[in-house]
N, CA, C and O of each residue as an XYZ file, in Angstrom:
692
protein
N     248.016    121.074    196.319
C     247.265    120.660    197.493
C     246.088    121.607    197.726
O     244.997    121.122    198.027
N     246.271    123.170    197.583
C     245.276    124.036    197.877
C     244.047    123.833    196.202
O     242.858    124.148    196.257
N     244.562    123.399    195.207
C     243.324    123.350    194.678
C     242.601    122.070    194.797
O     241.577    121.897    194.137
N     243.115    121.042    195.693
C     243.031    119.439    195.592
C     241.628    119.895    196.938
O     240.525    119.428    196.653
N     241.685    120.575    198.017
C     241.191    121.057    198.878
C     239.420    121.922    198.384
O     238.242    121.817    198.728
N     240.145    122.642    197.523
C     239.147    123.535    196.943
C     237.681    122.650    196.154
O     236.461    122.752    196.284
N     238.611    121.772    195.303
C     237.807    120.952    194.627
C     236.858    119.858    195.568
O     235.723    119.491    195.263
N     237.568    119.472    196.694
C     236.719    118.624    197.741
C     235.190    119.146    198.252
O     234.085    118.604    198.262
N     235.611    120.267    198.605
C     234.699    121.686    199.017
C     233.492    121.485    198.079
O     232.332    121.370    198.476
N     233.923    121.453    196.681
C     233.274    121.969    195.238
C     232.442    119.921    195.409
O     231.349    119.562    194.969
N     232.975    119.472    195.801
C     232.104    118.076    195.397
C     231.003    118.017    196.625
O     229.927    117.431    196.508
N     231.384    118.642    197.704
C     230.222    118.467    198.884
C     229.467    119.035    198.225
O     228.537    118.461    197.659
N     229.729    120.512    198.130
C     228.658    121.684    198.481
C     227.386    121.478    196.964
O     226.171    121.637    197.079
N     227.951    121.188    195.953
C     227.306    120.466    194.720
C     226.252    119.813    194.989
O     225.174    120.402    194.911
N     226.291    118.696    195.299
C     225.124    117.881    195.868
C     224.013    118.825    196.721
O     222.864    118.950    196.299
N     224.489    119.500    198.009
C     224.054    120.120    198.899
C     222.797    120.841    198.269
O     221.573    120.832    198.401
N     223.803    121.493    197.486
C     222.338    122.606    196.613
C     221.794    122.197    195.796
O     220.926    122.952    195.359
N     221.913    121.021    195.194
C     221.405    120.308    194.122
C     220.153    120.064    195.027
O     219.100    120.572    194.643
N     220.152    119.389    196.113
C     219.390    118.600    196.768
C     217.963    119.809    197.468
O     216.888    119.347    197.851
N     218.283    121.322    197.499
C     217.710    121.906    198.049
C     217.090    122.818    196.674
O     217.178    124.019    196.420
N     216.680    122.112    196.208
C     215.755    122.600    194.837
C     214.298    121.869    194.832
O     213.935    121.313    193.795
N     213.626    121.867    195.762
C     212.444    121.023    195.520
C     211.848    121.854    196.794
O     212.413    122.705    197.481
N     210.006    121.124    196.921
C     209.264    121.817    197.597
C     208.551    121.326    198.700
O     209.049    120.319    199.204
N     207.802    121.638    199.077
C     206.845    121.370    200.004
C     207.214    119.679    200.718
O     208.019    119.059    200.023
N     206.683    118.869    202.070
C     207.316    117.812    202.362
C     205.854    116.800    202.262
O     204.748    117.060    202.735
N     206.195    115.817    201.631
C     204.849    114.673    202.112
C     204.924    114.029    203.237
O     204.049    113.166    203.186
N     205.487    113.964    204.238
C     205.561    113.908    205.406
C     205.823    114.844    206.760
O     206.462    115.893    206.829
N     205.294    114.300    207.556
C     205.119    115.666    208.709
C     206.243    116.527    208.837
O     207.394    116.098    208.754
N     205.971    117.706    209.033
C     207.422    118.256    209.123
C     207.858    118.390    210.515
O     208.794    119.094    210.895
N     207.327    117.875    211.026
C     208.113    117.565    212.325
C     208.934    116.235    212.404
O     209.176    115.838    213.544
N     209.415    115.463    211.314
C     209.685    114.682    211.084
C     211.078    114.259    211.527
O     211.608    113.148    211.533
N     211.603    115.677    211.963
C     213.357    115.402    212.340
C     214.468    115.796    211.177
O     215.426    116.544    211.370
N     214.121    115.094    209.844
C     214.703    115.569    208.544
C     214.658    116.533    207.762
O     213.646    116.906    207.169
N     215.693    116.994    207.695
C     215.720    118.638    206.533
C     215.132    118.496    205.487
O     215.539    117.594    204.754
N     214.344    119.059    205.181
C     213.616    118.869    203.755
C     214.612    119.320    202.542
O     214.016    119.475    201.476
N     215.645    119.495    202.515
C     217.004    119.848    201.999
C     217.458    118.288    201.678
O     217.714    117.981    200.514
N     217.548    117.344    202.708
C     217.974    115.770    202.587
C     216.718    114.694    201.832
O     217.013    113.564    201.444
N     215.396    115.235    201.722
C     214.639    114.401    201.038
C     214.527    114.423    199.705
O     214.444    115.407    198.971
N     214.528    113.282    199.429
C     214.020    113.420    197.585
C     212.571    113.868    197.112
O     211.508    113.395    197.515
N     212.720    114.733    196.308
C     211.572    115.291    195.494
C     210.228    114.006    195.278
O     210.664    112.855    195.254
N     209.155    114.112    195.174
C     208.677    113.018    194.834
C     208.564    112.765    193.488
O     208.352    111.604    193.141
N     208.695    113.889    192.424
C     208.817    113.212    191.154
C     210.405    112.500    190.995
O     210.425    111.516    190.255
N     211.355    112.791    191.441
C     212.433    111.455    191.397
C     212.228    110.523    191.734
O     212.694    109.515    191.203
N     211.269    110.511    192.985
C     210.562    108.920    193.806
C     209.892    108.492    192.675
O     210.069    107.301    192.421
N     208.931    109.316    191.661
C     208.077    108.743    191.094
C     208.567    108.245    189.595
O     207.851    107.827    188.685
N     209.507    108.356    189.607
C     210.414    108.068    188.022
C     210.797    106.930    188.443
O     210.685    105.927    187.738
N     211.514    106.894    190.140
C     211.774    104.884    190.130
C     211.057    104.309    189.918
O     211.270    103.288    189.265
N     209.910    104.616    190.315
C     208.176    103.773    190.760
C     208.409    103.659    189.201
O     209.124    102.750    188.779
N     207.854    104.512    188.385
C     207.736    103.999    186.591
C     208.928    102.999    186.283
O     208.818    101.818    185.952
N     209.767    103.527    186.414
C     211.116    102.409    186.202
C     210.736    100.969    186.495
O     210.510    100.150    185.604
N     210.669    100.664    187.997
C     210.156     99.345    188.502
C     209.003     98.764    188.376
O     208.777     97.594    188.685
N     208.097     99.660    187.848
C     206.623     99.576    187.435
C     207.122     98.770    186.118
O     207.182     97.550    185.965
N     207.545    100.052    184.996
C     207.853     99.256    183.631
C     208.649     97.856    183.673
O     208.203     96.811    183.198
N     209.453     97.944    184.087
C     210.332     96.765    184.209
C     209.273     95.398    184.910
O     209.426     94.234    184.540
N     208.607     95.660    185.572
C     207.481     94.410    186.512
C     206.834     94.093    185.332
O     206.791     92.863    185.303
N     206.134     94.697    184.021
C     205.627     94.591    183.243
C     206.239     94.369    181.865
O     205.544     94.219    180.860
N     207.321     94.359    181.864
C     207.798     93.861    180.686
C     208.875     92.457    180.950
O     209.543     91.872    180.098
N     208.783     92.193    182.284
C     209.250     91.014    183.007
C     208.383     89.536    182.643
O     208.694     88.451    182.152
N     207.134     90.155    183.176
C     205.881     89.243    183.329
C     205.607     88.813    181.808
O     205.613     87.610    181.547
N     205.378     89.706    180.844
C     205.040     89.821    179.243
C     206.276     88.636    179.044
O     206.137     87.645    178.327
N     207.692     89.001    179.950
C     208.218     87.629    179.170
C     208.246     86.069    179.567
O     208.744     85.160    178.901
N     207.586     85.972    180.825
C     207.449     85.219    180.993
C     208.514     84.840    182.247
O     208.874     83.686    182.479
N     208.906     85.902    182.933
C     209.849     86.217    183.682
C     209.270     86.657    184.973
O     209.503     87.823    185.291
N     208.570     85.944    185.757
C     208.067     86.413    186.754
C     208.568     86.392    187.910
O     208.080     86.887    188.925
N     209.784     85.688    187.779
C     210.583     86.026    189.225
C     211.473     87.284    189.125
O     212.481     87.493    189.801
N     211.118     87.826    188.488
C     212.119     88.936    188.096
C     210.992     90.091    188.142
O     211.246     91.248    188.478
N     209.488     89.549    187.694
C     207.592     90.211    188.025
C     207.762     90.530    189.533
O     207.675     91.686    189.945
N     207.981     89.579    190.261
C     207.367     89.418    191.338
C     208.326     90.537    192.182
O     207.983     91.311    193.075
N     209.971     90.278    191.416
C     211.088     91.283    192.619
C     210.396     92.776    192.338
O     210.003     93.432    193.303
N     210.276     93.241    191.103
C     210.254     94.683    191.036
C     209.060     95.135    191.568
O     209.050     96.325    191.883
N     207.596     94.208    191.831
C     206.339     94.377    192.687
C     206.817     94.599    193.992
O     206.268     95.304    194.839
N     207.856     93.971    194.116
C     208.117     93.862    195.739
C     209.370     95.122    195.967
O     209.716     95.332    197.129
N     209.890     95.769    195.077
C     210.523     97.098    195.161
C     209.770     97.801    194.847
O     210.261     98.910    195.054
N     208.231     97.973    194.203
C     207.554     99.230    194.574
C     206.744     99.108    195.600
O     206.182    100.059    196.143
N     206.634     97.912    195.931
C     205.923     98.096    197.463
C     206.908     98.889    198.440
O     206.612     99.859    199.138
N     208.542     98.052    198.293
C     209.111     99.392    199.089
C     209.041    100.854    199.031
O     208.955    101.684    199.937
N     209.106    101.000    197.555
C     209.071    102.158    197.155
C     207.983    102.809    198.119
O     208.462    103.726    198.786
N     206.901    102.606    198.307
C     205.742    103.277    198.619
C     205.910    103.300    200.346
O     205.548    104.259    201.029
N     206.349    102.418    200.736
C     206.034    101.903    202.072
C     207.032    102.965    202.355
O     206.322    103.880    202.771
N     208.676    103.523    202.382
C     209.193    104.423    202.709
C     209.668    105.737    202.267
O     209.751    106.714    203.010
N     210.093    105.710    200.555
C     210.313    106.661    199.991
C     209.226    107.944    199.971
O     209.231    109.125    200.318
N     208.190    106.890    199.284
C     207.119    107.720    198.843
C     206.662    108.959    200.077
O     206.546    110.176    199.928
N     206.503    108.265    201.081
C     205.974    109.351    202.295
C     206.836    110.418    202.823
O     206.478    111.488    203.316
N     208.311    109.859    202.605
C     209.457    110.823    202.894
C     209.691    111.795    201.860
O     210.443    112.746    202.069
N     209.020    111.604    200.597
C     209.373    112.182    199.379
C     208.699    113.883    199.841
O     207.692    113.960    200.544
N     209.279    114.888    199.430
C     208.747    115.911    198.946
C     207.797    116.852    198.267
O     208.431    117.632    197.557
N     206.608    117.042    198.233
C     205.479    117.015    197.590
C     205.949    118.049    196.468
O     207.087    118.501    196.595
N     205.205    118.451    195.416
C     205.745    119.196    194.394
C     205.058    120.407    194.784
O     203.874    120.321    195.110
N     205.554    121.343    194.792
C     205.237    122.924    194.810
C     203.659    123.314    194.293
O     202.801    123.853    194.993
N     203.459    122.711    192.266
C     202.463    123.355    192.459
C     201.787    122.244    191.973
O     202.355    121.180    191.727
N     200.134    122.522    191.764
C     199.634    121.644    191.662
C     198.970    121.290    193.072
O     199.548    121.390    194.154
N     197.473    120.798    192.845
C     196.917    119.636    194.353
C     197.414    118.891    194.905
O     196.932    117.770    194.742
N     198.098    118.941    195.445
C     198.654    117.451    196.582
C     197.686    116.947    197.448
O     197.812    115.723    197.479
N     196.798    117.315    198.149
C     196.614    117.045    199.315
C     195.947    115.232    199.727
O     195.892    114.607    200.785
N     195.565    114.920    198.399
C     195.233    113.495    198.308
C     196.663    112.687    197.913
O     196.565    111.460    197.959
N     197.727    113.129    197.603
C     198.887    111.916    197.247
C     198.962    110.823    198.811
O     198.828    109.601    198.886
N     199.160    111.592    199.642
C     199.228    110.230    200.867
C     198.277    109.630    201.076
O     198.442    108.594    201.720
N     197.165    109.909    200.737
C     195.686    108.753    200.455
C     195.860    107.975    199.821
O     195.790    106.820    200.240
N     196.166    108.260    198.520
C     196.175    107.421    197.341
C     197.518    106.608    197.247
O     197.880    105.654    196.559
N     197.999    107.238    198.042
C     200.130    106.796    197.646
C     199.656    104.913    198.940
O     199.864    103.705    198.823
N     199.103    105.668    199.795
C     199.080    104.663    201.065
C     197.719    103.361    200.261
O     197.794    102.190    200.633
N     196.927    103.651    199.518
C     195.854    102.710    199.007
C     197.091    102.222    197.668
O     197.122    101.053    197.284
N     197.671    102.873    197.307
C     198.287    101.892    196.128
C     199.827    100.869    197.062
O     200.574    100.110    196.444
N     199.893    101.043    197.994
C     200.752    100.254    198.886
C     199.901     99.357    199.206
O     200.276     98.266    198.776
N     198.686     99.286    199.898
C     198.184     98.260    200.652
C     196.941     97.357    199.099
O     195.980     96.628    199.342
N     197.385     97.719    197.815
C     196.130     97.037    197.118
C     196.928     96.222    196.307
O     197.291     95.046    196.295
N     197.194     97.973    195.139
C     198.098     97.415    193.616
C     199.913     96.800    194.021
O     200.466     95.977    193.290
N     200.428     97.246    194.971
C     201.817     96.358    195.045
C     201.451     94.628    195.368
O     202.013     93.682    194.816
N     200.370     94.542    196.399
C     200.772     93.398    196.637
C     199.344     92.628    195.487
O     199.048     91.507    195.898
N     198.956     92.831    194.896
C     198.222     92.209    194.087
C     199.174     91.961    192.754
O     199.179     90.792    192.368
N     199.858     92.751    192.112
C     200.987     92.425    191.404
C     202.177     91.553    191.566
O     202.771     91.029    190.623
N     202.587     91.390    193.211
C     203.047     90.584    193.598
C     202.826     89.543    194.021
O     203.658     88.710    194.378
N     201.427     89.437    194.038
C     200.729     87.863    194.107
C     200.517     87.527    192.636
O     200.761     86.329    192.495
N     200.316     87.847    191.980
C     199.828     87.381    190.299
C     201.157     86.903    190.179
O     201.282     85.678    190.158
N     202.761     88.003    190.048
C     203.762     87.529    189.744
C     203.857     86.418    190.452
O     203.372     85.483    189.814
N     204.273     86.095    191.507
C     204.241     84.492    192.366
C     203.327     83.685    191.953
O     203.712     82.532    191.761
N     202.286     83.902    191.760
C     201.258     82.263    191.156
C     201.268     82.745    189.263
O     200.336     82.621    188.468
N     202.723     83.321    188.999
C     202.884     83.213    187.647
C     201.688     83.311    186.544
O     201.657     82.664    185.497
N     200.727     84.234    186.976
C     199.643     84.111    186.364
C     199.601     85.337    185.273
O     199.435     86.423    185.827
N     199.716     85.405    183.809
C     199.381     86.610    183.107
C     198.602     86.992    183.111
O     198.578     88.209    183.293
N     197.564     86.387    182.947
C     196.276     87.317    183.012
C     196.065     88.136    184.400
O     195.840     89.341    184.515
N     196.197     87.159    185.424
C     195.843     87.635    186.632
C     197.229     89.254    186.731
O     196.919     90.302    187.297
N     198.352     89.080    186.192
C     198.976     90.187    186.167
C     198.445     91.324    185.647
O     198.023     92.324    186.228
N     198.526     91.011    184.247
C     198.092     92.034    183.437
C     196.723     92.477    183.916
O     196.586     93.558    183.344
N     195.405     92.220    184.786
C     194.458     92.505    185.507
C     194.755     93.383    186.546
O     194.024     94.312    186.889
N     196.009     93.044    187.133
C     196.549     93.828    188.822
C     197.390     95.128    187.835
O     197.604     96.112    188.544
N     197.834     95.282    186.534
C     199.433     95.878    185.791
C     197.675     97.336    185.627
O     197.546     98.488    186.041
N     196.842     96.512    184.931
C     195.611     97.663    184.641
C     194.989     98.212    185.487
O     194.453     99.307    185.317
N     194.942     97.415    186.763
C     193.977     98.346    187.857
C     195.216     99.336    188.738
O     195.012    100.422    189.282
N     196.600     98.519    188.662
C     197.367     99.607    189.027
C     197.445    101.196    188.400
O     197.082    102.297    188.815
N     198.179    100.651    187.063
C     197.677    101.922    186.036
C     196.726    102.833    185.949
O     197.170    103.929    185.607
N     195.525    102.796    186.138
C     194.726    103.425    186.746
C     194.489    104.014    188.023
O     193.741    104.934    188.354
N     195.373    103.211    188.755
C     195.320    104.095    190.281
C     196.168    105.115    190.001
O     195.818    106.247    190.335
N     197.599    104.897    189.255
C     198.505    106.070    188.778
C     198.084    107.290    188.185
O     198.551    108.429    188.181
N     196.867    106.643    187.579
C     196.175    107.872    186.203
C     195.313    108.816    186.816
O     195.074    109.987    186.522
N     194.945    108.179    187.609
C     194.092    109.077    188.821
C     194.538    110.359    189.524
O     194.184    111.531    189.397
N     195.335    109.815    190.223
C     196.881    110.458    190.718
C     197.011    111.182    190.139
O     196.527    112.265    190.467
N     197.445    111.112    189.411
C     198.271    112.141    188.021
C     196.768    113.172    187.517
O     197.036    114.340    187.236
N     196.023    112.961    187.465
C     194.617    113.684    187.145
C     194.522    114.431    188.042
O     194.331    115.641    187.926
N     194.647    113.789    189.125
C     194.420    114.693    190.637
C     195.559    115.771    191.056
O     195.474    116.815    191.703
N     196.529    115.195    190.512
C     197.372    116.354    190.634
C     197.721    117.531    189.708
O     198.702    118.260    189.854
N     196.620    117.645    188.551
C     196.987    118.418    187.612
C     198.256    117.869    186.539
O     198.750    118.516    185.616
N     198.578    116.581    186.941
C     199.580    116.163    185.947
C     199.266    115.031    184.881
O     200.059    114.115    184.664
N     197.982    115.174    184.199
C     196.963    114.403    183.986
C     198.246    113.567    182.798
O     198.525    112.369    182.827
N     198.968    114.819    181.645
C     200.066    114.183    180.546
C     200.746    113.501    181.254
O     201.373    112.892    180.387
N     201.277    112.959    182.612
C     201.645    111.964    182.911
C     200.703    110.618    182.587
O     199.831    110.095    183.280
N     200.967    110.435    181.905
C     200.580    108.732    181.594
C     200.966    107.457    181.583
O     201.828    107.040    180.810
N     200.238    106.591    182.611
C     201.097    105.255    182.863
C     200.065    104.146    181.802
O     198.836    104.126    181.854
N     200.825    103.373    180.977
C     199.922    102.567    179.996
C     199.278    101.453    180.668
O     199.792    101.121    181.736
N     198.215    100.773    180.252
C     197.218     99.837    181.173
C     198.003     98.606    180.631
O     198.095     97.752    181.512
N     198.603     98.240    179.454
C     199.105     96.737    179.422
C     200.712     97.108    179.211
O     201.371     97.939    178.586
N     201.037     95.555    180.462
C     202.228     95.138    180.574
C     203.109     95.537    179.575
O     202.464     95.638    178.531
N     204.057     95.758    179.437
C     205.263     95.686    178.647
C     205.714     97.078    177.950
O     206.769     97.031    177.317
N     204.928     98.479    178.011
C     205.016     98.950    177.099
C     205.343    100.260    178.678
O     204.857    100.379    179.802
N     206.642    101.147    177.704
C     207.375    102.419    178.567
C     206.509    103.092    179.044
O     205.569    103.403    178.313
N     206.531    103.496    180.284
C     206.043    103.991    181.610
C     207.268    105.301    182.105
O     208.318    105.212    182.743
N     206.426    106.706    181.358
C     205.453    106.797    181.404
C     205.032    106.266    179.481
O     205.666    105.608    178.656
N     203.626    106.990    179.443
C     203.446    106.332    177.932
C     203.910    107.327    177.159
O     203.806    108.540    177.340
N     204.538    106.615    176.103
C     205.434    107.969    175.502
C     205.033    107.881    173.698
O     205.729    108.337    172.790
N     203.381    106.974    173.534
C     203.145    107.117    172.428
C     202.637    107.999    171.925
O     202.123    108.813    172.692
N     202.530    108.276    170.352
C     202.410    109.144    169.767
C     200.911    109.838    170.019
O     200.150    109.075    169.424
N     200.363    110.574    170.423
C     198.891    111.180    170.601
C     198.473    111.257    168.813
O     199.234    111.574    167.899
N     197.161    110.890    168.731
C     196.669    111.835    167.580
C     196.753    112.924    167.542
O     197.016    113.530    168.581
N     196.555    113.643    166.276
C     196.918    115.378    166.270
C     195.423    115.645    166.594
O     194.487    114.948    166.202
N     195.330    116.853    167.433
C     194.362    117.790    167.184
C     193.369    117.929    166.233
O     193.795    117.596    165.127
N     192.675    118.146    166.226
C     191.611    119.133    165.108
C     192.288    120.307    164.576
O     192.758    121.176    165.311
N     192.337    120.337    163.444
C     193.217    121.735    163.304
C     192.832    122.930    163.646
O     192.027    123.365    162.823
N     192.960    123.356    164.148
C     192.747    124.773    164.698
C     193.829    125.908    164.323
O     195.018    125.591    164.338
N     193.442    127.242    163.984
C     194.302    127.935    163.619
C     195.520    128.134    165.233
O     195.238    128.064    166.430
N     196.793    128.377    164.569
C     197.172    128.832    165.483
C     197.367    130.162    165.512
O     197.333    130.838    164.484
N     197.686    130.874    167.219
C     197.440    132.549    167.230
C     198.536    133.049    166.265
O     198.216    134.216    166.035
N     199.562    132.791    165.644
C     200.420    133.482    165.164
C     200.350    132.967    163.486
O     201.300    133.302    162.777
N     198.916    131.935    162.697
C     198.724    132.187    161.878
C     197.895    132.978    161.012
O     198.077    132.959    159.795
């Protein structure tokens, strides 16, 4: 019983500190909430790719009611997570709630109108100007190797192969 006790202890307190590893808040900090209880915004921003990719490899199949749901879960995404999310330590922030609040009121629901009038092109038009609002973002924040790809269907972030370099010596040859 006393280690059945111990271990209970060991499953709260786990989470607890797990959760108090992140930085700065994207929302006011007078907000009422421990910045201890909010999610980081790069976990916010890994769903967003998730539901992003998935909206785009939905549509590519011809699957747009399935386009239209995950447009309409990153509009949530943005409309509550995103602002509650945690800003990252280092790096520029000070434009993410500009840009976080213009990709709520443009690229969600323009993706979610293309998905509803089932239109590819008109998607893949809203999938590229979104992508670019992301790339921006990510530029602006010093996290430029974050890369979200401009056409539908393909993993978010982009995880293709770069060309190599110019060769350049390296310091330890």
């Amino acid at each position: 019983m006393r280690c059945s006790t111990r271990f209970l202890i060991a499953l709260v307190a786990v989470p607890a500190a797990v959760a108090c590893s992140h930085g700065s808040e994207l929302s006011s900090p007078d907000s009422g909430t421990p910045s201890s209880a909010r999610p980081s915004l790069g976990n916010v921003m890994a769903e967003v790719a998730r539901r992003f990719e998935i909206a785009g490899k939905a549509a590519t199949a011809n699957r747009f009611e399935l386009a239209e749901f995950e447009a309409g879960e990153l509009e949530e995404l943005f409309e509550g997570d995103v602002p509650a999310a945690e800003l990252p330590k280092e790096g520029p922030t000070a434009h993410i709630p500009v840009m976080a609040k213009s990709f709520l009121q443009t690229s969600a629901p323009d993706l979610k109108s293309a998905a509803h009038a089932r239109d590819a092109k008109a998607f893949a038009d809203a999938f590229a100007r979104a992508a670019a609002a992301c790339n921006a973002c990510h530029r602006s924040s010093e996290k430029a190797f974050i890369q979200v790809p401009s056409v539908p269907g393909r993993a978010v972030p982009d995880l293709e192969p770069l060309a190599p370099a110019a060769s350049a010596p390296r310091p330890h040859e």
